[in-house]
N, C-alpha and C positions, 0 to 999 in steps of 0.2 A: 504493500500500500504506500503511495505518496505522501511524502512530508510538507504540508504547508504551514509557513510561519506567517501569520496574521499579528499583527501588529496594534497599538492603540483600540485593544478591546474592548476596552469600558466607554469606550465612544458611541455616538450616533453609530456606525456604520458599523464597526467590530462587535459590536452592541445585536447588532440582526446578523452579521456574518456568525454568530456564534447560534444564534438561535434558529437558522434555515441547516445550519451545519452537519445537522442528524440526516439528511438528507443526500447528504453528496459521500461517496465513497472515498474519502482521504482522511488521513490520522493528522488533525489538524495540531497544532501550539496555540494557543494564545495569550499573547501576550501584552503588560503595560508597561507602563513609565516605572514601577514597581518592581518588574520581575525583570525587565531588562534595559541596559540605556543605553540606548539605539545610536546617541551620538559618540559615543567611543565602540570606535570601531574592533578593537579588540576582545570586548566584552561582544560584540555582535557576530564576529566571526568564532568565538568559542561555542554560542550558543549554535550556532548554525554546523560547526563539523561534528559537536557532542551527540546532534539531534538528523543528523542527515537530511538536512531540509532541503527540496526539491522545486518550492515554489516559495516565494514572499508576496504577500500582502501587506503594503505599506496605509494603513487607512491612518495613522499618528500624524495628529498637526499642532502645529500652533496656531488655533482658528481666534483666539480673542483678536479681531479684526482693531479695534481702539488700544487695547493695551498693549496693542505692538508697537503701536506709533510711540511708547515711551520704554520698551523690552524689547529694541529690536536686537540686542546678541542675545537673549534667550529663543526670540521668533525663529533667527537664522540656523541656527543651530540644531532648531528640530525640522523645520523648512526646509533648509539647505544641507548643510552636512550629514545630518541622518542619512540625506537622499544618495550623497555621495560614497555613503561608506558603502548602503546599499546595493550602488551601482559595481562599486568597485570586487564587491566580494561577489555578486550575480554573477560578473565577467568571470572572476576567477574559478567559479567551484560550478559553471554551465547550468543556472541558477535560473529559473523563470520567474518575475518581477512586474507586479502591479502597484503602478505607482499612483495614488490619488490626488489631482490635482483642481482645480476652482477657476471661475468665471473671474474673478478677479486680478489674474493675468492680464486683461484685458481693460480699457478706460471706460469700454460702454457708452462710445460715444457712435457705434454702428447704427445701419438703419436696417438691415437686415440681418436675420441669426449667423452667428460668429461662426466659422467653418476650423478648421484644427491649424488651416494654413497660415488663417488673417494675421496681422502684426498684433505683436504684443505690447501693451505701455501702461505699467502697472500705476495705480494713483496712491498705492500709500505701501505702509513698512507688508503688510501682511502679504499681498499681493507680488511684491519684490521678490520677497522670500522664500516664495511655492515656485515663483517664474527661474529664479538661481538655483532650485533642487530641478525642476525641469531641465534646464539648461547644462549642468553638471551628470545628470540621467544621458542626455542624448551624447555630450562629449565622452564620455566613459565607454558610450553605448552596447553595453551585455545584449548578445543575440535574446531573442523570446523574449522582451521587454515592451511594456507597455504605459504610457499614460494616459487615467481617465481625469477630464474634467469637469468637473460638475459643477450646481449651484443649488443655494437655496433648502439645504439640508432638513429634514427634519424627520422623528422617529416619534415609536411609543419610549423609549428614552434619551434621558438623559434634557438638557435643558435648550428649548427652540423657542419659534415662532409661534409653531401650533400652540404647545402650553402654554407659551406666554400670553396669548390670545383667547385660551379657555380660563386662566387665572384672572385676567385682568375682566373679563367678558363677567363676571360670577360678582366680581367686587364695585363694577363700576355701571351705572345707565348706560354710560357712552364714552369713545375713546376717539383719536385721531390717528390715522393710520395713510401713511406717505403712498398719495396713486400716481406720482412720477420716474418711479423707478419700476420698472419694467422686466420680466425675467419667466422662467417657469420654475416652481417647487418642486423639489427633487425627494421624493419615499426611498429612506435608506435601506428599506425592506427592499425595493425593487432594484435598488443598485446592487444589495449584496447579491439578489440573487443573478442577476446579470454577468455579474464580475464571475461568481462559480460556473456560471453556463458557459461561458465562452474561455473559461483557464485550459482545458486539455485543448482547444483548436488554436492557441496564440503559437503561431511559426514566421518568426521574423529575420531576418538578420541587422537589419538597421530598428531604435526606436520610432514607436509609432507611436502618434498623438490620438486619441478620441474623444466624442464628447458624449453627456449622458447628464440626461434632465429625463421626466418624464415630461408625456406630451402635451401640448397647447402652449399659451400664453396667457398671464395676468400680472395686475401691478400688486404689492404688496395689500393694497386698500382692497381688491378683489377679493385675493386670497384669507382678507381675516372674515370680510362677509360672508363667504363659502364658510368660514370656520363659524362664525356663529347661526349661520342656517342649517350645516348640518346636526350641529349639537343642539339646535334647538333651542339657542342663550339668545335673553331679548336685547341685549344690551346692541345700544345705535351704534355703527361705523362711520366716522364722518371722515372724507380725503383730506389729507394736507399735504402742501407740497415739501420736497423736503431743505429747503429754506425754512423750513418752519420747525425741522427738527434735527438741527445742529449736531453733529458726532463729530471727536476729534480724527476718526479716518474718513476719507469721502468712500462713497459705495459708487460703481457703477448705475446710468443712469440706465443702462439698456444690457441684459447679463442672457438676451434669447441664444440659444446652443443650436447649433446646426446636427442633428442624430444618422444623418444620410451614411456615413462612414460606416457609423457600429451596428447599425441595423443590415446595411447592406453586405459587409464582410463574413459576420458572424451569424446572421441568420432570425436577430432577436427580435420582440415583438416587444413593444412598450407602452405601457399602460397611460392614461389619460388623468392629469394630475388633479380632479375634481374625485372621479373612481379611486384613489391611490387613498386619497386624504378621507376619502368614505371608510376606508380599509380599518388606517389609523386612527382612527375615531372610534370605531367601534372596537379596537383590543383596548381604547383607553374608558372606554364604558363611557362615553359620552355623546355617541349616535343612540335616537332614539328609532 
C-alpha cells in the first residue's frame, strides 16, 4: 500500500482529507505543526525515509491573510521554504507532491476567470509568500508535481466565512457584508476529494499549475445571503462596499478560477457552490 504524507491536518482541508480518507486505499500520515516542522528540512526528510512516503500533501499554510502583513518571516517560512524543502526532497526520493496554493497570487484586477497561465502580482505579504513556495516548486521542479489553486475556503471545520456568518447571523438582526469582491467559494470536502481522485493519474515531468473552486460565481454579500436562507437565520444582509471595511491586507477584487484545465485532464466533475454549501450546512445541523 502507498504512503501519503498529508500535511497541516487540523486544517480546513487536512481536516476532510482525513475524514473522506476511509475511503481511498492508501496508508495515509497525518500530520501538524505539532508532530512535524515542515520548515526544517531535516526533520522533514527523517520523517519521510523513516515512513516510506510515496506521495505528499502539502495542504499547511500560513493563511492569516492581515497578520502576515506584520509576521511576514513567520508567513515565509511556512509559504515558502516549507514549499522548498518539499520540493527538494520530492526531487530527490521520486516523490509525488501536491502542493496547495490561492487566488491571491493574483491582484484581481481581471475581467475574466484567471486561467493557470495569467501573470501573477500579489497585493500583500500572504499572497507573496504562497506565489515564492510556487515559484521555488517549479524551479526545483520534482517530476509528478502539482499545484492546486484555490479560493474562498471553507468546511464543517475549523474557523471560516460560513461560521462566521451562522454566529454573527444568531447574534445580530443585520450585518454588512462586502458585494465588490467577486470570486466563487471553494467546499474543502470537494477539494479533498478531488485532490485523492486525481493523485494515482498525476504523470508529469515539468510542474503543472491548476485551478479548483467549485462552480459559479458570487460576491461575498451573495454568499452570506445563501448562508442565511439556507439555514433559515432571519437576520438582514445588507452590501457594502469594501471601502467600507478596511483590513490591513487588500483582498483581491475579482479571485473567478478558470476549472477548464483540471476538469478536462483528469476527468473530474465539480459540484455547484450553492449544492456544496447545502452539503455543509446540513453536517453542521443548520439546514432545515
Amino acid at each position: 500500500m502507498l504512503n501519503v504524507l498529508v500535511t497541516g491536518s487540523n486544517g480546513q482541508l487536512g481536516s476532510e482529507l482525513q475524514v473522506i480518507s476511509q475511503e481511498y486505499e492508501y496508508n495515509f500520515f497525518f500530520t501538524d505543526r505539532e508532530s512535524i516542522d515542515i520548515t526544517n528540512r531535516d526533520i522533514v526528510q527523517d520523517f519521510i525515509s523513516r515512513n516510506t512516503i510515496n506521495y505528499i500533501i502539502n495542504s499547511a499554510a500560513y493563511t492569516a491573510v492581515d497578520k502576515a502583513e506584520s509576521e511576514e518571516a513567520l508567513a515565509n517560512e511556512v509559504n515558502h521554504i516549507a514549499v522548498k524543502n518539499f520540493a527538494q526532497l520530492a526531487k530527490e526520493h521520486n516523490i509525488k507532491l501536491i502542493h496547495i496554493s490561492t487566488d491571491y497570487v493574483f491582484d484581481g484586477t481581471n475581467h475574466k476567470p484567471y486561467s493557470e497561465d495569467d501573470s501573477t502580482n500579489p497585493q500583500g505579504i500572504y499572497g507573496a509568500t504562497k506565489l515564492a513556495g510556487e515559484k521555488a516548486l517549479q524551479e526545483i521542479s520534482p517530476s509528478n508535481s502539482i499545484i492546486i489553486r484555490t479560493s474562498w475556503v471553507y468546511s464543517s471545520f475549523g474557523a471560516n466565512f460560513v461560521k462566521t456568518m451562522l454566529r454573527l447571523g444568531k447574534e445580530r438582526e443585520s450585518l454588512g457584508v462586502i458585494f465588490d469582491q467577486v470570486g466563487t467559494p471553494t467546499y474543502a470536502r470537494d477539494l479533498a476529494s478531488a485532490i485523492l481522485d486525481i493523485l494515482p493519474s498525476i504523470n508529469n515531468q515539468q510542474v503543472e499549475i491548476y485551478n479548483y473552486s467549485n462552480e459559479g460565481v458570487c460576491s461575498w454579500y451573495d454568499f452570506a445571503k445563501a448562508i442565511m436562507e439556507l439555514s433559515h437565520t432571519k437576520c438582514v444582509v445588507n452590501a457594502i462596499e469594501t471601502k467600507e471595511y478596511p483590513t490591513p491586507a487588500s483582498r483581491p477584487h475579482y479571485s473567478l478560477l478558470n476549472k477548464a484545465k483540471i476538469k478536462r485532464e483528469f476527468g473530474i466533475t465539480i459540484p455547484y457552490w450553492r449544492d456544496s454549501l447545502q452539503e455543509c450546512l446540513e453536517l453542521l445541523g443548520e439546514s432545515k
